[in-house]
DRENKOL-996657 format. One record per residue (C-alpha): residue number from 1; residue in three letters; x, y negated, z. Coordinates in steps of 0.02 Angstrom, whole numbers, plus 50000, padded with zeros to 5 digits. Layout:
   pos   code       x       y       z
   NUM    ALA       X       Y       Z
...
***
This chain:
   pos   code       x       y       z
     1    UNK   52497   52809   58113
     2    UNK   52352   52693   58070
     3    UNK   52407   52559   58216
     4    UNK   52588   52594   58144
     5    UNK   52556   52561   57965
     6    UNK   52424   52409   57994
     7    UNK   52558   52328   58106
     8    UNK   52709   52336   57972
     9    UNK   52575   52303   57821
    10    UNK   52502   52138   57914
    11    UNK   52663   52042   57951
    12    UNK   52716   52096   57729
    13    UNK   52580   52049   57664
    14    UNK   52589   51886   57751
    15    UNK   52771   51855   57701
    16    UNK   52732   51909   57504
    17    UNK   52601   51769   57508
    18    UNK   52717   51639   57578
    19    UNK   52846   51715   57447
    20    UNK   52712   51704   57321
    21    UNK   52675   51528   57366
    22    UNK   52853   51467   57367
    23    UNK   52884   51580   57179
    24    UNK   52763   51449   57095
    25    UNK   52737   51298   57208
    26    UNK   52844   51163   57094
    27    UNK   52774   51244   56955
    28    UNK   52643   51161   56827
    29    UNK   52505   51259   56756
    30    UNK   52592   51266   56582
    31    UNK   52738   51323   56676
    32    UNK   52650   51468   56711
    33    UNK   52626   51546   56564
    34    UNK   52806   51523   56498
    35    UNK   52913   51670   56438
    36    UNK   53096   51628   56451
    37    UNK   53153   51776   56341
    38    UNK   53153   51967   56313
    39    UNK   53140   52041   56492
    40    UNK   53042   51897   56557
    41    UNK   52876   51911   56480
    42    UNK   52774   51949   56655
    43    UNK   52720   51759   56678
    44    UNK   52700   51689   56837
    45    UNK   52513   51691   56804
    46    UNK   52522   51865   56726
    47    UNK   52622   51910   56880
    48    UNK   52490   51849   57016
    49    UNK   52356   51876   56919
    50    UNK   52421   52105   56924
    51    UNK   52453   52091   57102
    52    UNK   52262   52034   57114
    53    UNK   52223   52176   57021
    54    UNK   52350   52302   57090
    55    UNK   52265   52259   57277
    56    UNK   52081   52300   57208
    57    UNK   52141   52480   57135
    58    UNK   52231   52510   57295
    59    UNK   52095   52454   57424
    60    UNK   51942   52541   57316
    61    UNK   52065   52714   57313
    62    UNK   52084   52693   57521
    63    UNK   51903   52605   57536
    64    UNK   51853   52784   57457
    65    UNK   51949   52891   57545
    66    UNK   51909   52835   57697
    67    UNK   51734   52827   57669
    68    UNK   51701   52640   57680
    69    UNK   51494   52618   57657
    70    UNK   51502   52418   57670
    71    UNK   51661   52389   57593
    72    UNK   51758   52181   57612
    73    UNK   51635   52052   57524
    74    UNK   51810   52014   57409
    75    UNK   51806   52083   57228
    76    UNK   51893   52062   57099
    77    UNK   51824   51901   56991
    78    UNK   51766   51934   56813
    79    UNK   51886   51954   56670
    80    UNK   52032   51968   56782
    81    UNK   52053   52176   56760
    82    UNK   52049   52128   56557
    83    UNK   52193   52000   56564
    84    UNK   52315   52071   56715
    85    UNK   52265   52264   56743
    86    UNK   52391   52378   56689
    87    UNK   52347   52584   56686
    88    UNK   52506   52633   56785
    89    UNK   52690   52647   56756
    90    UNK   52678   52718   56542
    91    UNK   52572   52571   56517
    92    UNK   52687   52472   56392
    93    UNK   52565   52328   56347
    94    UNK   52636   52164   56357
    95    UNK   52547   52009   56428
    96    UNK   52395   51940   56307
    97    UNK   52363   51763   56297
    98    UNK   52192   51720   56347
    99    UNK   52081   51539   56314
   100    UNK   52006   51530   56489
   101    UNK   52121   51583   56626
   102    UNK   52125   51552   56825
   103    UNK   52233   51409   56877
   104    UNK   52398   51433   56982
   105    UNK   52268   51383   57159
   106    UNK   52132   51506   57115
   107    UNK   52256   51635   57074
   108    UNK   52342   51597   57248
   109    UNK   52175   51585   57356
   110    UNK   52123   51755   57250
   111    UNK   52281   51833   57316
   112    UNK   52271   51790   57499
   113    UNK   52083   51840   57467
   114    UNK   52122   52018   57395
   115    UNK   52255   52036   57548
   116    UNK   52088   52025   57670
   117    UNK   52008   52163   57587
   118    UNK   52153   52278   57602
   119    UNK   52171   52245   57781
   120    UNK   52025   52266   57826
   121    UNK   52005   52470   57735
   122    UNK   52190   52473   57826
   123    UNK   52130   52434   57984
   124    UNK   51967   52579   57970
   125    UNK   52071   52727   57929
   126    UNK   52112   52849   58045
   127    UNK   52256   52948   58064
   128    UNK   52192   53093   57965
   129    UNK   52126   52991   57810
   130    UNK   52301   52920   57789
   131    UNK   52370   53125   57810
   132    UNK   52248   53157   57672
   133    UNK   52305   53182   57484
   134    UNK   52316   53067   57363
   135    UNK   52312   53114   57204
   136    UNK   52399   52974   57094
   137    UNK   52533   52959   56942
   138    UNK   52667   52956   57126
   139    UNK   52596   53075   57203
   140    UNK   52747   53211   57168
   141    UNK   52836   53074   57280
   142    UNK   52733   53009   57391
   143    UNK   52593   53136   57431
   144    UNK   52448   53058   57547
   145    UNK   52371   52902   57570
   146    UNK   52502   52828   57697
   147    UNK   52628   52852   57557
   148    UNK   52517   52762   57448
   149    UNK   52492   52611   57551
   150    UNK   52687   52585   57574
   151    UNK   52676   52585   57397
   152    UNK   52573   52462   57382
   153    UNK   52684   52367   57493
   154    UNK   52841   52402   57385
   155    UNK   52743   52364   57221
   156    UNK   52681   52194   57268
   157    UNK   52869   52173   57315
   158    UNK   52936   52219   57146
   159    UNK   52853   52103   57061
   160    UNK   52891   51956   57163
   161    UNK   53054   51985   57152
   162    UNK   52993   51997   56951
   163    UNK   52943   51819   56994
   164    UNK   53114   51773   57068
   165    UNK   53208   51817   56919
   166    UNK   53085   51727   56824
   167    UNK   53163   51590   56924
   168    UNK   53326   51599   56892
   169    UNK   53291   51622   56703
   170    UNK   53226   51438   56707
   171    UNK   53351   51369   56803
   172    UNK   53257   51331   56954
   173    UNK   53315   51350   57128
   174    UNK   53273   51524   57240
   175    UNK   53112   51514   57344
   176    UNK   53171   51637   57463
   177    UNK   53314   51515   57501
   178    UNK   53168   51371   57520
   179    UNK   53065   51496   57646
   180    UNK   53209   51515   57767
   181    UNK   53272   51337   57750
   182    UNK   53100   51280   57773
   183    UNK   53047   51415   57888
   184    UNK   52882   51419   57810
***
């Protein structure tokens, strides 16, 4: 299962950050903070900014489980749990506005960076730590720590896709459409 699950999580984490980068490549950094309307308000900066965060919870739950002693030299940078961390899926809060926030290519490289770390608990698991439990707010879904991962997968998914209707709400063209044109 471990070979199995690092070899589908690899190849989609590597597509969300070309995704990622095509969401918010034409974009400004004021861009990046703009709410379009009721519906919209995860930013692109809010959006990349909780996928950071979202990658940390999930690789220091399987870093733990696992029993990682030395765990991936990334961490999540200062202040970004207060401005993009949300508790799970009753956590209502909206966006905050913040003075000092990462740009559009630190939250990018940050991204990439937090991908790393997740591979690399991924790809020390054995079979039986992913067959363990995990207890989570999911867990009457998806039971162990395999489950977990692919939702991880599905959650960083979501909220691209977020990003994509973000998009369209602005009037500018589909990345996804640019990625396959492109091939990139």
């Amino acid at each position: 299962m471990q070979t199995s699950l690092l070899s589908l999580a690899a190849p989609a984490l590597r597509l969300h950050e070309s995704y990622a980068h095509q969401l918010v490549h034409d974009l400004d950094e004021q861009q990046m903070d703009v709410c379009p309307g009721p519906g919209h308000e995860n930013t692109p900066r809010f959006t990349l900014g909780h996928l950071c965060t979202g990658t940390a919870v999930f690789a220091k739950s399987l870093e733990e489980k696992v029993g990682i002693v030395a765990p991936h030299a990334w961490q999540l940078p200062v202040g970004y749990g207060d401005m993009f961390q949300r508790r799970g899926p009753r956590d209502r809060r909206l966006p905050e506005r913040f003075d000092c926030v990462p740009t559009k290519e630190e939250l990018l490289l940050q991204y990439c960076a937090s991908h790393e770390r997740m591979l690399d608990a991924l790809s020390q698991a054995t079979d039986a730590d992913l067959e363990r439990e995990a207890a989570w707010a999911l867990s009457h879904h998806m039971p162990r720590q395999a489950d977990m991962v692919q939702f991880y997968l599905l959650h960083e998914m979501m909220h691209l896709s977020q990003l994509a209707a973000w998009r369209r709400a602005m009037g500018l063209p589909a990345a996804m459409a640019r990625m396959v044109e492109l091939r990139i």
